[in-house]
C-alpha positions as CSV (number, residue, x, y, z in Angstrom):
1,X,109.3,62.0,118.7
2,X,108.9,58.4,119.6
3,X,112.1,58.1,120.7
4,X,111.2,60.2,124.0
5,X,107.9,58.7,124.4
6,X,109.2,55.4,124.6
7,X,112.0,56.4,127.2
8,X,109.0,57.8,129.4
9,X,106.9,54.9,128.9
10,X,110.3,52.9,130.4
11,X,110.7,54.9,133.1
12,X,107.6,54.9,134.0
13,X,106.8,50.9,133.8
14,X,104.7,50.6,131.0
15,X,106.8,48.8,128.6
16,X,109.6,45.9,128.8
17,X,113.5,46.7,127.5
18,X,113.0,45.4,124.6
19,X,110.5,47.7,123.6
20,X,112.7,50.2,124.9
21,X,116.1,48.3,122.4
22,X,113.0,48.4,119.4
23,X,112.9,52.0,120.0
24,X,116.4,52.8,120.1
25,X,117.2,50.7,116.9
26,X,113.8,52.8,114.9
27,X,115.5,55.8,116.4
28,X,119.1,55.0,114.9
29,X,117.2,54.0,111.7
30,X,115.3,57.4,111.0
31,X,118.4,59.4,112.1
32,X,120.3,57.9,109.3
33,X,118.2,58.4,106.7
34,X,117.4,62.2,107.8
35,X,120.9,63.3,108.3
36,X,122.0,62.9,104.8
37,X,118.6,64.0,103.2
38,X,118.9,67.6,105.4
39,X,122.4,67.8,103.7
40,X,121.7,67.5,100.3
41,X,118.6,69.6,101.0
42,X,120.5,72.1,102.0
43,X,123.1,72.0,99.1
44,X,120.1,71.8,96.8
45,X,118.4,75.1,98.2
46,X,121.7,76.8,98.4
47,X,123.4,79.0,95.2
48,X,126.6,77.3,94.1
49,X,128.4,80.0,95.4
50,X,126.9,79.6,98.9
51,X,126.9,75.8,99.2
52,X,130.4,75.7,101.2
53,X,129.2,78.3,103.8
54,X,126.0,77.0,104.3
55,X,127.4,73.4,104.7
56,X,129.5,74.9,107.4
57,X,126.7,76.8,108.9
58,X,124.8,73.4,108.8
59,X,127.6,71.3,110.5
60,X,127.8,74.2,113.5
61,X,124.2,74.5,114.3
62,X,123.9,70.3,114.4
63,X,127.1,70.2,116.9
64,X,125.6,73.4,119.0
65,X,122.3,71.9,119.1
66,X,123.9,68.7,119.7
67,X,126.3,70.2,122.9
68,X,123.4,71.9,123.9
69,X,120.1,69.6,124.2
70,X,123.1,67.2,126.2
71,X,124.1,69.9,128.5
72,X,120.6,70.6,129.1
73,X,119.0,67.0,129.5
74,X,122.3,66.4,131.7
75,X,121.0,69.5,133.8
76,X,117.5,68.1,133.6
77,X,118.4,64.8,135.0
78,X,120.5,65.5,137.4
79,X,117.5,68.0,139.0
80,X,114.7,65.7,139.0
81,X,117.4,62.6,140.2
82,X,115.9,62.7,143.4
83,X,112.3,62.7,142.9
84,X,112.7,59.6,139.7
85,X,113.2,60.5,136.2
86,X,109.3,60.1,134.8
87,X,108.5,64.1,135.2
88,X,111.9,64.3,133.3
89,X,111.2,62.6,130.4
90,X,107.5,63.5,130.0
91,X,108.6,67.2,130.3
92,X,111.3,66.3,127.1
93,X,108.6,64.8,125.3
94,X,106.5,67.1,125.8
95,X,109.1,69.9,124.4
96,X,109.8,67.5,121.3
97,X,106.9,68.6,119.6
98,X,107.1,71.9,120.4
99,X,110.9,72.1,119.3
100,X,109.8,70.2,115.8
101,X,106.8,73.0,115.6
102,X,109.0,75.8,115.5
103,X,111.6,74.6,113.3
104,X,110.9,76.3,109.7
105,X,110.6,75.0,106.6
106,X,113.6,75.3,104.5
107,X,112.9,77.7,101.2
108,X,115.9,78.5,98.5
109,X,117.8,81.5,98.8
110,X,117.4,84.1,95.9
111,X,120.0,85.8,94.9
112,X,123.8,84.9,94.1
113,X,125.5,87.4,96.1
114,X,126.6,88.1,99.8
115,X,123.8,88.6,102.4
116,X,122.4,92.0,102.4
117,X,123.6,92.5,98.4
């Protein structure tokens, strides 16, 4: 969530680039060490026989979310380009909190057969 604060701090002339590159470089930094954890998370949660499909399911929802939080912060910006970006990107950091509150905790599956079995 800093990652947004600090782009709205930016934009709106509170802090210098190179808090801005510090930011960026933290951002990079915490991104790869979660990807990898939430993959072998996911494997360790999952049966053995559901660890390919839920890998899969994994990899989709993380190039959806991916396509779509771009498409949308695209839309975003390109609406508010007129009036200057700050009400842009203190709306997105104001919805990265709310995005991380809803996002459940992951719990193992019970059960070694097909959904619904």
């Amino acid at each position: 969530m800093s990652g947004p604060a600090l782009a709205t701090a930016l934009v709106g002339g509170l802090l210098p680039v190179a808090a801005a590159v510090v930011g960026c470089v933290l951002m990079g930094v915490g991104m790869g060490i979660t990807y990898p954890r939430i993959t072998a998370s996911v494997l360790t949660l999952s049966p053995r026989n559901r660890q390919g499909a839920h890998s899969s399911a994994l990899q989709v929802s993380e190039s959806l979310g991916a396509s779509v939080l771009m498409a949308a912060t695209g839309a975003v910006l390109t609406a508010s380009a007129a009036n200057g970006y700050l009400n842009a990107y203190t709306a997105v950091t104001g919805v990265a909190p709310l995005a991380l509150a809803l996002t459940p905790a992951p719990r193992p599956e019970t059960g070694s057969g097909p959904p619904g079995s």
